[in-house]
N, CA, C and O atoms as a Tinker XYZ file with bonds, in Angstrom:
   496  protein
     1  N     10.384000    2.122000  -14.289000    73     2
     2  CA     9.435000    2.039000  -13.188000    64     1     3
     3  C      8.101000    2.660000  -13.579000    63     2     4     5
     4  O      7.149000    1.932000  -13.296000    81     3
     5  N      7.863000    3.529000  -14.012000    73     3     6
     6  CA     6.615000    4.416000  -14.715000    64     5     7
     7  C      6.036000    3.668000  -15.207000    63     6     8     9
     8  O      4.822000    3.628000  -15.007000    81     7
     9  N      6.714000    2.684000  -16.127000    73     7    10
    10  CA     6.156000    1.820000  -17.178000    64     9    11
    11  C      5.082000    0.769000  -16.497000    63    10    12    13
    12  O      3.912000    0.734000  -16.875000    81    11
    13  N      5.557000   -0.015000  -15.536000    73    11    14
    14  CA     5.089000   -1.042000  -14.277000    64    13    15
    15  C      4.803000   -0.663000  -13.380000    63    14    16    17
    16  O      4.488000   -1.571000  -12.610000    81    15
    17  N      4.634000    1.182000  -12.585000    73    15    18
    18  CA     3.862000    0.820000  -11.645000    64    17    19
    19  C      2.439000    1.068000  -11.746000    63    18    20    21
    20  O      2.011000    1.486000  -12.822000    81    19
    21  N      1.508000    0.838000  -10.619000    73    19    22
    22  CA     0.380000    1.523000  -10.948000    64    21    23
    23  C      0.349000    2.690000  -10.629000    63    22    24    25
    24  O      1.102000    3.448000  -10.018000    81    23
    25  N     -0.690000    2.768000  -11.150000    73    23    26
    26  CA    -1.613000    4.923000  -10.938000    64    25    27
    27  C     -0.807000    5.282000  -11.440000    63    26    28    29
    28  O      0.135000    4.769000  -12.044000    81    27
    29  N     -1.362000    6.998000  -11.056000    73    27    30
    30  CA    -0.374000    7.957000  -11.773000    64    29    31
    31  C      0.170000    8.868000  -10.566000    63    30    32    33
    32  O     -0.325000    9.516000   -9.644000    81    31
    33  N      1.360000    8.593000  -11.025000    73    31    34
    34  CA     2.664000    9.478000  -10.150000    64    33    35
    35  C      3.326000   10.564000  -10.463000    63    34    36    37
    36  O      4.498000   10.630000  -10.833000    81    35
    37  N      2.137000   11.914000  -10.229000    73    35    38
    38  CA     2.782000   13.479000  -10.604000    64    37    39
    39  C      4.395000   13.744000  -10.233000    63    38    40    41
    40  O      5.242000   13.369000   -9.422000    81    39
    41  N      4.235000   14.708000  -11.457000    73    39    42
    42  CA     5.449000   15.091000  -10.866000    64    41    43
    43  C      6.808000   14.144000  -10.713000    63    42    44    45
    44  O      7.013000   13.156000  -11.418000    81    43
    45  N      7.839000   14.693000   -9.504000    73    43    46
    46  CA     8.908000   14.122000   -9.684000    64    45    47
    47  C      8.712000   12.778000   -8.237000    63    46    48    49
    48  O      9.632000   12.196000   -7.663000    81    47
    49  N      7.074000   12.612000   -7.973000    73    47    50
    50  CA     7.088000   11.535000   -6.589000    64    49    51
    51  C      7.630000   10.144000   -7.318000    63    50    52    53
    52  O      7.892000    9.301000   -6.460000    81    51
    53  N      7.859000    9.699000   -8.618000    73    51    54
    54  CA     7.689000    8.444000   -8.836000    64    53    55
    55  C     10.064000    8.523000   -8.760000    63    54    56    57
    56  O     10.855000    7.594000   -8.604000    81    55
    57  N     10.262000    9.668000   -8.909000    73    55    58
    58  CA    11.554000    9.588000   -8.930000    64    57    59
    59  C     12.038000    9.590000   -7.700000    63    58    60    61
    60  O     13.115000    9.050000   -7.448000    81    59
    61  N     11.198000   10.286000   -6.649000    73    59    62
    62  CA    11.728000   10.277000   -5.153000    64    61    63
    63  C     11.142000    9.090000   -4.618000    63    62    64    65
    64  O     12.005000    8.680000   -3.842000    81    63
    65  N     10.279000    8.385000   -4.586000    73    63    66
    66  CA     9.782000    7.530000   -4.155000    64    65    67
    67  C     11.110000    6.271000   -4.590000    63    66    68    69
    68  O     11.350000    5.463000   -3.692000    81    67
    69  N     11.845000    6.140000   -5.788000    73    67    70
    70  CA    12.407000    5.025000   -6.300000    64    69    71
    71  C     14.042000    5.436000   -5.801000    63    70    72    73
    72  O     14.992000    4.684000   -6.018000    81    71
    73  N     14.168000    6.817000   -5.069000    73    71    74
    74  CA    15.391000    7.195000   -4.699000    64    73    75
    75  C     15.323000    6.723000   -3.467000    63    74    76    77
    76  O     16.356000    6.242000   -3.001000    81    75
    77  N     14.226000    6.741000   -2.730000    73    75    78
    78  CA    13.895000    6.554000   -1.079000    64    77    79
    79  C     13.954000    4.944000   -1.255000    63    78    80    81
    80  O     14.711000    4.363000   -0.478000    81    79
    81  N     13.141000    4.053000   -2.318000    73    79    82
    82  CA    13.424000    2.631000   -1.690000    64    81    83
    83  C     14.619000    2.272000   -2.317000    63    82    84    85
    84  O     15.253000    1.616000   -1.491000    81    83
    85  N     15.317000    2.378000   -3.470000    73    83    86
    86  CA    15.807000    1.290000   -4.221000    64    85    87
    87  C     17.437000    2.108000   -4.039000    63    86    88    89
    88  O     17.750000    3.224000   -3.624000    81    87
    89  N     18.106000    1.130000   -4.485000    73    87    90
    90  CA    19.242000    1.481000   -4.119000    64    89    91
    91  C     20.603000    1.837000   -5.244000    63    90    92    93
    92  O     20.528000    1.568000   -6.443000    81    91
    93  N     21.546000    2.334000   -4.748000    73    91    94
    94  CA    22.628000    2.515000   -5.869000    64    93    95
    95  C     23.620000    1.845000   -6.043000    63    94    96    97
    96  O     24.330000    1.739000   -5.043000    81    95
    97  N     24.057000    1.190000   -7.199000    73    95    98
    98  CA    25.204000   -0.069000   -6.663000    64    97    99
    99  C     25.901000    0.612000   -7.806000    63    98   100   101
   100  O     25.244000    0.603000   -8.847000    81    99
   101  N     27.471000    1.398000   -7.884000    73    99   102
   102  CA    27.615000    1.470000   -9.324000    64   101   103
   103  C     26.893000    2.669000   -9.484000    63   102   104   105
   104  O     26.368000    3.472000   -8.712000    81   103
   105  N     27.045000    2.539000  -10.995000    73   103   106
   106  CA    26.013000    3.419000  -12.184000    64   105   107
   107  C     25.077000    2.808000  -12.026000    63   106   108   109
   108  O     24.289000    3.373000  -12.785000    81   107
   109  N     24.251000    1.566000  -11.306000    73   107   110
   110  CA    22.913000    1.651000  -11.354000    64   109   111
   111  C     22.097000    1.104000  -10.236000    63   110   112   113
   112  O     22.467000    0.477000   -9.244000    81   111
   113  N     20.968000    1.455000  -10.590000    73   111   114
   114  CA    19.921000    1.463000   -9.484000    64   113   115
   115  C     18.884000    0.533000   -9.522000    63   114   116   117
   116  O     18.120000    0.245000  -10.444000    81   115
   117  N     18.975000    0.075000   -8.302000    73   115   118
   118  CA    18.342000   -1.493000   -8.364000    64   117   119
   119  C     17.533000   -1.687000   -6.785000    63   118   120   121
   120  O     18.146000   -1.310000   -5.787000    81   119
   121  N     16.372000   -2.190000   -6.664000    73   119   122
   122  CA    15.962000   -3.030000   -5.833000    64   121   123
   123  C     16.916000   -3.525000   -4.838000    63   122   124   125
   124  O     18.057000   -3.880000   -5.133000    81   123
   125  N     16.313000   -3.547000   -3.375000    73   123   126
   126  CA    17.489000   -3.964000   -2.432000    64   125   127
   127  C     18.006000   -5.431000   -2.772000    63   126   128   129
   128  O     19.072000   -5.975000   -2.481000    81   127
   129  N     16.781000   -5.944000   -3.561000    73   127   130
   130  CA    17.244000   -7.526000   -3.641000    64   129   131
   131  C     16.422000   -7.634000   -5.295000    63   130   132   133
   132  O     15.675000   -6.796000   -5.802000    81   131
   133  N     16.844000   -8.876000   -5.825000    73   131   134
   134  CA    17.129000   -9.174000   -7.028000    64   133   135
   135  C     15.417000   -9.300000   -7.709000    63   134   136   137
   136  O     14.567000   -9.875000   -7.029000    81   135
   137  N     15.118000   -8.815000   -8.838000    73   135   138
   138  CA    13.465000   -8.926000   -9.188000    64   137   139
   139  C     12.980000  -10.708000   -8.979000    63   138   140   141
   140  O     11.915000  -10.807000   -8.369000    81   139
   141  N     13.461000  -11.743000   -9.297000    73   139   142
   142  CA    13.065000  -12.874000   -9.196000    64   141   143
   143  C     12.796000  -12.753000   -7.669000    63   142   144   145
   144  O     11.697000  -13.211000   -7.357000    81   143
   145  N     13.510000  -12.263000   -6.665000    73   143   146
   146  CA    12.956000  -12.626000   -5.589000    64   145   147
   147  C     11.658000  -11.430000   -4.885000    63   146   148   149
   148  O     10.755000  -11.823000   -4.146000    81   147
   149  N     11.780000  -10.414000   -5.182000    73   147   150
   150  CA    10.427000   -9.746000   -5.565000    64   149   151
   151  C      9.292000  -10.567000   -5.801000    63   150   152   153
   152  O      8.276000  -10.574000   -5.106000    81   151
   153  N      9.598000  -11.555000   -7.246000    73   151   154
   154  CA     8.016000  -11.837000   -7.540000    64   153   155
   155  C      8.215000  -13.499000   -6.752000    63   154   156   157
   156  O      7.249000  -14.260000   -6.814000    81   155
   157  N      8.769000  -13.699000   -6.445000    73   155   158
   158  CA     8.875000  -15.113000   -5.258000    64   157   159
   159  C      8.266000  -13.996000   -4.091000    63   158   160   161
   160  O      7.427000  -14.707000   -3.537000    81   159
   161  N      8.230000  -13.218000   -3.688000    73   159   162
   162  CA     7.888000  -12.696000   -2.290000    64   161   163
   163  C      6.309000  -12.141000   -2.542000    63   162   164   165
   164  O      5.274000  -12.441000   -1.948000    81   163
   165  N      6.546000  -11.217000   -3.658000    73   163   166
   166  CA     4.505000  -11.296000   -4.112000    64   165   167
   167  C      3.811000  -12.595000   -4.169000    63   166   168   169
   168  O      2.591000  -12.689000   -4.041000    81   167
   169  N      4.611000  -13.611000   -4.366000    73   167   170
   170  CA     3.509000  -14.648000   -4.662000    64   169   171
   171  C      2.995000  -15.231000   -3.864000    63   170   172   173
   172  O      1.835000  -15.639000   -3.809000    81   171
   173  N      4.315000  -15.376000   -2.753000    73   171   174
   174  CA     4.187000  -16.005000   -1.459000    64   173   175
   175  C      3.257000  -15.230000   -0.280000    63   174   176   177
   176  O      2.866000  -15.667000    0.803000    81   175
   177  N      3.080000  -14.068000   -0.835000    73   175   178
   178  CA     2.762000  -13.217000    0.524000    64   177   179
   179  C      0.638000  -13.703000    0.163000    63   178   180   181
   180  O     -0.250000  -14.035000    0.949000    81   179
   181  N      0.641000  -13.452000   -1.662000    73   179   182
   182  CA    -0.909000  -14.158000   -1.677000    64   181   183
   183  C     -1.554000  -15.239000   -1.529000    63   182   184   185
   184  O     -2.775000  -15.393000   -1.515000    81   183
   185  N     -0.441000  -16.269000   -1.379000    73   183   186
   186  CA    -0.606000  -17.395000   -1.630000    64   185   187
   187  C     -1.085000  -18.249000   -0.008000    63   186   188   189
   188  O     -1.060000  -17.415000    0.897000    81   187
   189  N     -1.411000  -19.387000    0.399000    73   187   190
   190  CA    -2.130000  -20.257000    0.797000    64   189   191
   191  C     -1.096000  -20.042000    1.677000    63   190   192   193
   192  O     -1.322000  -19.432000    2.722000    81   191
   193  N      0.068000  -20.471000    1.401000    73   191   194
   194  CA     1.690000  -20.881000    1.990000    64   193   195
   195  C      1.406000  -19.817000    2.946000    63   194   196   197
   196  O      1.475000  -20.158000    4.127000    81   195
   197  N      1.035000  -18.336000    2.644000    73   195   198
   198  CA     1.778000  -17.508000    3.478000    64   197   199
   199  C      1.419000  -17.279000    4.967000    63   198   200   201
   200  O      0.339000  -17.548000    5.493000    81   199
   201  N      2.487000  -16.747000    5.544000    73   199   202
   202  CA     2.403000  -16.886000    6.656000    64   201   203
   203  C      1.694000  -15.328000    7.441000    63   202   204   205
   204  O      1.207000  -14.958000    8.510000    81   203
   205  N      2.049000  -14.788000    6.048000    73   203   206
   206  CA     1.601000  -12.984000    6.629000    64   205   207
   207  C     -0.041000  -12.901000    7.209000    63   206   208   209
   208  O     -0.362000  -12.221000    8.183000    81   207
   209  N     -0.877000  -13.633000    6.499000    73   207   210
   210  CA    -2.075000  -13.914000    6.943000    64   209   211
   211  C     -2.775000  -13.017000    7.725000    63   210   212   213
   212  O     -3.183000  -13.322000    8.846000    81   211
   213  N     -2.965000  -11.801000    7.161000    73   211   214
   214  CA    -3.147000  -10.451000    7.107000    64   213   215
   215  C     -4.931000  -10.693000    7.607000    63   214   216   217
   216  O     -5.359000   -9.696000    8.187000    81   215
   217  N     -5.946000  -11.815000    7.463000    73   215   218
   218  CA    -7.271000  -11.295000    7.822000    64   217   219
   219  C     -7.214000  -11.965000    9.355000    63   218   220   221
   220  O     -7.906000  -11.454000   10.235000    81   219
   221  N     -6.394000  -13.090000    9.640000    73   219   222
   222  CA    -6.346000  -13.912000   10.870000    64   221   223
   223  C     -5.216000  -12.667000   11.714000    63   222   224   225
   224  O     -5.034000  -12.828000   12.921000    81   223
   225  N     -4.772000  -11.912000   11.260000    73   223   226
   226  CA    -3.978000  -10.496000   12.420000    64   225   227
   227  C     -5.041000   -9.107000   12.606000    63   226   228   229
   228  O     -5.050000   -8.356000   13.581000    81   227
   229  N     -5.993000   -9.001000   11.279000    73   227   230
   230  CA    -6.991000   -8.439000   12.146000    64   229   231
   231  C     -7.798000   -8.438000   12.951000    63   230   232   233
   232  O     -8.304000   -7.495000   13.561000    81   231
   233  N     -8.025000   -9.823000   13.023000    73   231   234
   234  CA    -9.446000  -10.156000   14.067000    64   233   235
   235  C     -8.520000   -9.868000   15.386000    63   234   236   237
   236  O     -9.381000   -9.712000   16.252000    81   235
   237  N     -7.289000   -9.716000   16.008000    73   235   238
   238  CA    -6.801000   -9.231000   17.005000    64   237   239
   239  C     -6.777000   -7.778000   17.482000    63   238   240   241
   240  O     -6.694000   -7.525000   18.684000    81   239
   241  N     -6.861000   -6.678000   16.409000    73   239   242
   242  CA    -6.729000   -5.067000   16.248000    64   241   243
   243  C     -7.800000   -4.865000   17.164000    63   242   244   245
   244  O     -8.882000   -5.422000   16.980000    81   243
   245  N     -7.583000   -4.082000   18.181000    73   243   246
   246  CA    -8.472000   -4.164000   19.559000    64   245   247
   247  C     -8.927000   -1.880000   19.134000    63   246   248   249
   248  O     -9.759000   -1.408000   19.909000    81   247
   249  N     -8.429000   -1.018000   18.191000    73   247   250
   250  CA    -8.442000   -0.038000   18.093000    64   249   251
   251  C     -9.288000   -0.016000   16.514000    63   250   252   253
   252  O     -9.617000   -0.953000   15.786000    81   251
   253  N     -9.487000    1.640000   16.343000    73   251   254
   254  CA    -9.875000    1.933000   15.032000    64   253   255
   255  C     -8.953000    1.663000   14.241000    63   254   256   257
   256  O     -7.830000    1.661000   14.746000    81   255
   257  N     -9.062000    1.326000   12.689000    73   255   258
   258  CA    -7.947000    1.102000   11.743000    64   257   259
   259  C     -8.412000    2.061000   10.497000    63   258   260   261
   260  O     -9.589000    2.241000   10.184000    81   259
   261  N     -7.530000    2.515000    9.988000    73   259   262
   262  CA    -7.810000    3.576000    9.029000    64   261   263
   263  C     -6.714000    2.902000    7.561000    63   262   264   265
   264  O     -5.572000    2.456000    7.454000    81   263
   265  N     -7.856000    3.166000    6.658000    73   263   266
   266  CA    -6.660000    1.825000    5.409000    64   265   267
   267  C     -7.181000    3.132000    4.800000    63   266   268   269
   268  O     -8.135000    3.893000    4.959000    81   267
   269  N     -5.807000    2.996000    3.820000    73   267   270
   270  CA    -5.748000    4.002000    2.279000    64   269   271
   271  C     -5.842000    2.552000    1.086000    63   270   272   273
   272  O     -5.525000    1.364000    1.140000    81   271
   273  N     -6.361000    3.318000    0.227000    73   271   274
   274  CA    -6.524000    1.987000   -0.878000    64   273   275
   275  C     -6.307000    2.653000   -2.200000    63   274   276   277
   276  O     -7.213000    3.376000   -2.615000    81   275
   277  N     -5.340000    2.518000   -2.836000    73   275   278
   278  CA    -5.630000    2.942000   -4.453000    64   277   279
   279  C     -6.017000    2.667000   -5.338000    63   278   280   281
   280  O     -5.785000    1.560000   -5.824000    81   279
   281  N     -6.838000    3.648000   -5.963000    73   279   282
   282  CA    -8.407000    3.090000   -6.896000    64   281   283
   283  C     -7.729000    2.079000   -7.879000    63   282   284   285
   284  O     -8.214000    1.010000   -8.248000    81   283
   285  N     -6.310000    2.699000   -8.300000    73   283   286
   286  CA    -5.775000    2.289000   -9.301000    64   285   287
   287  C     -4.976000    1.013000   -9.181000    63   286   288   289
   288  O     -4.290000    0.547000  -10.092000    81   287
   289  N     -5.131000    0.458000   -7.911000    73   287   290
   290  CA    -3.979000   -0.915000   -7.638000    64   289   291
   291  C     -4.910000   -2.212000   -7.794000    63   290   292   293
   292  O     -6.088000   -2.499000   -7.582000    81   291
   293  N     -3.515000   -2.976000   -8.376000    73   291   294
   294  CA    -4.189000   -4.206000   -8.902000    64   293   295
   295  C     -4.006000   -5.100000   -7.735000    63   294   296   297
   296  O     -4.723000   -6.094000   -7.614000    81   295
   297  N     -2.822000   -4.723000   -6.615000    73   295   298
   298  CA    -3.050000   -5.707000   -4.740000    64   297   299
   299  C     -3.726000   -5.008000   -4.472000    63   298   300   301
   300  O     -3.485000   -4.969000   -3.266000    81   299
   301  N     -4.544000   -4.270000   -4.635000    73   299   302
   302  CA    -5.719000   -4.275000   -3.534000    64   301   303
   303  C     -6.854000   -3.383000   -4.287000    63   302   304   305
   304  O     -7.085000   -2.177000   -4.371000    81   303
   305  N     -7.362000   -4.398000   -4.720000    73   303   306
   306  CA    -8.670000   -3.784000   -5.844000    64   305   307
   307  C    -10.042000   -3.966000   -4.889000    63   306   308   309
   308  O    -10.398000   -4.641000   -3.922000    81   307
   309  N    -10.469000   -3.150000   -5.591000    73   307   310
   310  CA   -12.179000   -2.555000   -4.931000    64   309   311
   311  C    -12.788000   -3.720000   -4.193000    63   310   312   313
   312  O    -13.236000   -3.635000   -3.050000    81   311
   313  N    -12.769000   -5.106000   -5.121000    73   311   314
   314  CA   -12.872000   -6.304000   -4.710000    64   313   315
   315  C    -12.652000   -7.024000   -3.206000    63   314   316   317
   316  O    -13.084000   -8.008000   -2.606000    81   315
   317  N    -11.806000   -6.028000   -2.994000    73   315   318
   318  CA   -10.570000   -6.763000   -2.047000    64   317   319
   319  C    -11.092000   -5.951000   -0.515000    63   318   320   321
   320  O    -10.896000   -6.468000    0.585000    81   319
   321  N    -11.721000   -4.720000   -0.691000    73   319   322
   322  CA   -11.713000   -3.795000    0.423000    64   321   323
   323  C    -12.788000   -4.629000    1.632000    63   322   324   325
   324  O    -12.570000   -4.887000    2.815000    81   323
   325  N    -14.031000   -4.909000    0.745000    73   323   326
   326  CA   -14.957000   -5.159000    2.195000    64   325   327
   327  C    -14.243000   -6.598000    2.814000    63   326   328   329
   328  O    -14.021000   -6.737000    4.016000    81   327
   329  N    -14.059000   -7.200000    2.220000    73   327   330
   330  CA   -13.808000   -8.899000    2.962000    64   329   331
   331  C    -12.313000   -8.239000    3.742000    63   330   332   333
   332  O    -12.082000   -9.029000    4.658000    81   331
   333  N    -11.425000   -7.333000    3.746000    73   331   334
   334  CA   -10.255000   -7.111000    4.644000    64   333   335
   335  C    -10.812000   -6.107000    5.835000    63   334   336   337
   336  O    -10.390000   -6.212000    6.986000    81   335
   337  N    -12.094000   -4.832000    5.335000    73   335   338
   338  CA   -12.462000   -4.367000    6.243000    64   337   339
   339  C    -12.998000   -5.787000    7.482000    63   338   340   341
   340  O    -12.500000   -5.947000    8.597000    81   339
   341  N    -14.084000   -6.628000    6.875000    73   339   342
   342  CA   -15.118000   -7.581000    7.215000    64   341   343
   343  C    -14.099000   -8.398000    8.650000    63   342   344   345
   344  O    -14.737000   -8.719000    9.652000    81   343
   345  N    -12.868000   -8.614000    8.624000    73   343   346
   346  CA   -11.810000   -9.138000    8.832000    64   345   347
   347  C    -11.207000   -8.436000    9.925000    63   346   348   349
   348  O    -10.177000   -8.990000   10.310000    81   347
   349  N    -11.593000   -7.136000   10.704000    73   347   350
   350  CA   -11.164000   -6.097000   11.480000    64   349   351
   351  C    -12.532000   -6.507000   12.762000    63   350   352   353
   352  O    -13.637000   -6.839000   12.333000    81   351
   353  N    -12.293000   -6.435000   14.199000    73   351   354
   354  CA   -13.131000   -6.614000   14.900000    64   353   355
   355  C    -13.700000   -4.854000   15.338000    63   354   356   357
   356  O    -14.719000   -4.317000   15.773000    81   355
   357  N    -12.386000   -4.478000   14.918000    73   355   358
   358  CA   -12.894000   -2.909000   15.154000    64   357   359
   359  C    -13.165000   -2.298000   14.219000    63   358   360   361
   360  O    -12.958000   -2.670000   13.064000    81   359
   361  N    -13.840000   -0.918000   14.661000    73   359   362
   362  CA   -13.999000    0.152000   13.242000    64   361   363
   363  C    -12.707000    0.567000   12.454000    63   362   364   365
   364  O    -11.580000    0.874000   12.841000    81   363
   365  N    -13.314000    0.458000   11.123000    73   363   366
   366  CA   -12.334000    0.504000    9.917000    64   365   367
   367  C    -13.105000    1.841000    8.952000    63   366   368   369
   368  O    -14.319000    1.927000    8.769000    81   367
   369  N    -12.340000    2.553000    8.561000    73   367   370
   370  CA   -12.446000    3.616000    7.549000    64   369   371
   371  C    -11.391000    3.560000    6.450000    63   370   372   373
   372  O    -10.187000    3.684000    6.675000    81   371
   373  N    -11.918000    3.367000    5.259000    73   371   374
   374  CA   -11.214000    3.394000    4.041000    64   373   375
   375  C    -11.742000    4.432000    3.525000    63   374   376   377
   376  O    -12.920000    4.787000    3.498000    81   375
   377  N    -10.193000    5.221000    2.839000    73   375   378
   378  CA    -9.885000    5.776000    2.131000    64   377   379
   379  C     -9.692000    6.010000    0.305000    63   378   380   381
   380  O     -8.540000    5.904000   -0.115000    81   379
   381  N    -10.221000    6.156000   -0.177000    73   379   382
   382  CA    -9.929000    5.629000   -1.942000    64   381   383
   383  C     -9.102000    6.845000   -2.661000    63   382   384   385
   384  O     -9.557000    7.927000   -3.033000    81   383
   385  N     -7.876000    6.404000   -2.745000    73   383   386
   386  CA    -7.068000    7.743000   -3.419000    64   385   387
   387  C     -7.056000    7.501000   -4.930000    63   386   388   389
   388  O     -6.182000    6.878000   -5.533000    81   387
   389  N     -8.083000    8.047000   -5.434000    73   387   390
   390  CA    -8.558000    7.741000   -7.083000    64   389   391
   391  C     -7.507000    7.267000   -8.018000    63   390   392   393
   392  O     -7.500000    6.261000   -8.728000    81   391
   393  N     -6.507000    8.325000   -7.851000    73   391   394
   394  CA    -5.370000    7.974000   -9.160000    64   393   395
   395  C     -4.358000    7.488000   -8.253000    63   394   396   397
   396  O     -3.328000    8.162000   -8.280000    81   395
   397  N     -4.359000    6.615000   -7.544000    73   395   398
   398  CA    -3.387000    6.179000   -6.939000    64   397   399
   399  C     -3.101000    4.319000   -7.417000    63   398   400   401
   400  O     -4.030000    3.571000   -7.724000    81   399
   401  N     -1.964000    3.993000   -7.383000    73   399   402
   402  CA    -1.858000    2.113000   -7.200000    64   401   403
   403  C     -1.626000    1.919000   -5.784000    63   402   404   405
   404  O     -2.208000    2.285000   -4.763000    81   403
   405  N     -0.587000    1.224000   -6.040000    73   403   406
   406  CA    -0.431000    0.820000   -4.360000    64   405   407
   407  C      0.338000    1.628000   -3.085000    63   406   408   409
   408  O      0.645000    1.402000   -1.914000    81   407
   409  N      0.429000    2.541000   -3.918000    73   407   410
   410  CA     1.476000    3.532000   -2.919000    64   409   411
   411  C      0.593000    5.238000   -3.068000    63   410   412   413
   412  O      1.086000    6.161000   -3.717000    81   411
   413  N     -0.428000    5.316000   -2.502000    73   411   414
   414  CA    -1.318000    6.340000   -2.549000    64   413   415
   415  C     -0.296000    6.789000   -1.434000    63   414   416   417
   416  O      0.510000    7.393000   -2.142000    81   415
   417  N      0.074000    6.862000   -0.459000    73   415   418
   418  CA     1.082000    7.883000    0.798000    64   417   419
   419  C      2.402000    8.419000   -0.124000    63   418   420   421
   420  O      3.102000    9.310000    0.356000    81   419
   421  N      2.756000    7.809000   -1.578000    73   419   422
   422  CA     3.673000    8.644000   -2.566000    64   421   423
   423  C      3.213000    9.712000   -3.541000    63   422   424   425
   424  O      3.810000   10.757000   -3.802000    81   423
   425  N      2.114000    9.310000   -4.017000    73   423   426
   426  CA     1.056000    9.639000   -5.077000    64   425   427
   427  C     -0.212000   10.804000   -4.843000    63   426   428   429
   428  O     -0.671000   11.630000   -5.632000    81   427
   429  N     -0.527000   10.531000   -3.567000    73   427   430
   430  CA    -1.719000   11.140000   -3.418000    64   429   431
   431  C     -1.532000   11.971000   -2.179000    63   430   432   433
   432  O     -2.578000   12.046000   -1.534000    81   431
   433  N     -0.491000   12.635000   -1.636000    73   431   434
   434  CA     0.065000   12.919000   -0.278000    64   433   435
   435  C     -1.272000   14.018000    0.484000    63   434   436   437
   436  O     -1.670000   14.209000    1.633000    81   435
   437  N     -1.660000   14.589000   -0.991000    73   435   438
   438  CA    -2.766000   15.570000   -0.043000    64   437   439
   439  C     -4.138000   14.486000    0.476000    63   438   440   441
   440  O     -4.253000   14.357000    1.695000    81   439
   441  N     -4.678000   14.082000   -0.004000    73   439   442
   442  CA    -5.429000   12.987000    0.236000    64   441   443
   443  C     -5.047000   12.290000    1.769000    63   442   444   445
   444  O     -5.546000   12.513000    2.872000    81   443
   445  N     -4.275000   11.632000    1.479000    73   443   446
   446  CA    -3.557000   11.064000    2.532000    64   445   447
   447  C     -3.306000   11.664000    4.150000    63   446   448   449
   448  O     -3.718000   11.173000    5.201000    81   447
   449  N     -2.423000   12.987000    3.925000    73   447   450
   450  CA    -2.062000   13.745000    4.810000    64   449   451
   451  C     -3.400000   14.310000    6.003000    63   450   452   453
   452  O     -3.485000   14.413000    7.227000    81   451
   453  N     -4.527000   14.641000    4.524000    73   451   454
   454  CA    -5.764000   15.179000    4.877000    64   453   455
   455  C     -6.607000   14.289000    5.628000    63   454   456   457
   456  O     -7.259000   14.992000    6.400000    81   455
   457  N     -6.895000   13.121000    5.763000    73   455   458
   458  CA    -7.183000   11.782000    6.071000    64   457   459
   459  C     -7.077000   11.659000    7.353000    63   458   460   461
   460  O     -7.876000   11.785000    8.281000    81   459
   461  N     -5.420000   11.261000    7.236000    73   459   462
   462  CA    -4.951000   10.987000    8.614000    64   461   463
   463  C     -4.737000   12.454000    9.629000    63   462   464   465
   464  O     -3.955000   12.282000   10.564000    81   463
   465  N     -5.246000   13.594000    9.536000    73   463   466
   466  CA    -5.180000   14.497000   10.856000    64   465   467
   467  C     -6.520000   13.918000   10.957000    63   466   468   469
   468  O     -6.727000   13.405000   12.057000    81   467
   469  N     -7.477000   13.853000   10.136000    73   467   470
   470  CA    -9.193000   13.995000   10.664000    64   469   471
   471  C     -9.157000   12.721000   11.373000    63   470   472   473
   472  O     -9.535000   12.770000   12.543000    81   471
   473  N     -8.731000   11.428000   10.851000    73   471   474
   474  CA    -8.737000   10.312000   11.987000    64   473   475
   475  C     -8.208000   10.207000   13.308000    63   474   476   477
   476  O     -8.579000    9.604000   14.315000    81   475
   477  N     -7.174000   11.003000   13.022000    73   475   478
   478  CA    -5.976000   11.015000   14.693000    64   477   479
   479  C     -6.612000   11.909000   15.159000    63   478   480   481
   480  O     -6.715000   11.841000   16.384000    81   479
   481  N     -7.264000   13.032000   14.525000    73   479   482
   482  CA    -8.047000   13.908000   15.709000    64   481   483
   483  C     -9.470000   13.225000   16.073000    63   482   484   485
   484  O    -10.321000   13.735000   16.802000    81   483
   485  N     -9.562000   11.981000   15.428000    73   483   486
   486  CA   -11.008000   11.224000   16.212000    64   485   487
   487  C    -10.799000   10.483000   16.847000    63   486   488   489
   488  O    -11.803000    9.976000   17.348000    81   487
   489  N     -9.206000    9.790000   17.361000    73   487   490
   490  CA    -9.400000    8.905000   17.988000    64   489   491
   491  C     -8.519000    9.642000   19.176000    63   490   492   493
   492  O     -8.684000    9.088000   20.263000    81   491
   493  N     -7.949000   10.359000   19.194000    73   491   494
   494  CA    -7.275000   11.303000   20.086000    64   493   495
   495  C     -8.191000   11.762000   21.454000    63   494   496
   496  O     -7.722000   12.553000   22.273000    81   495
């Protein structure tokens, strides 16, 4: 997992993080479901097909939205931030957790943690 994910994951988060999702079957430890269908589910989720259609569910978000983004992720690169903010009818605040990929709430917890009191105490 170290090898393939992004950013960098101090410490023992990249071992708790893979204890919290993935599972034990046996002597080994595996994904709830099989890697081919992993990258059938990444592809589908970017793709035309999909149904997740993540900028047509923001234009509904009637509140503030607060996104974490990791500097280091290749789903959701720098590229990617204004056209998903652009896509929100409400106010949006992004976050950039430098050495993070896609899982900055494993990686970057002070960042993160620190983030979300200052937002919940602004919209509170």
């Amino acid at each position: 997992m170290r090898e393939t994910e992004e950013g960098e994951w101090p410490g023992d988060s990249l071992r708790r993080f893979v204890r919290d999702v993935m599972m034990r079957d046996g002597g080994v430890v595996r994904f709830p479901y099989k890697n081919e269908r992993l990258r059938r589910l990444r592809t589908f989720t970017v793709s035309a097909a999909s149904d997740y259609d993540l900028f047509t569910k923001a234009k509904s978000v009637a509140c503030p939205v607060l996104i974490f983004r990791g500097g280091m992720s290749k789903r959701f690169p720098a590229a990617g931030e204004q056209p998903l903010c652009n896509a929100f009818a409400s106010p949006v605040q992004v976050v950039v957790c430098p050495r993070s990929g896609h899982f900055p709430c494993s990686t970057e917890t002070a960042i993160v943690s620190g983030s979300l009191k200052i937002f919940l105490a602004g919209v509170s």
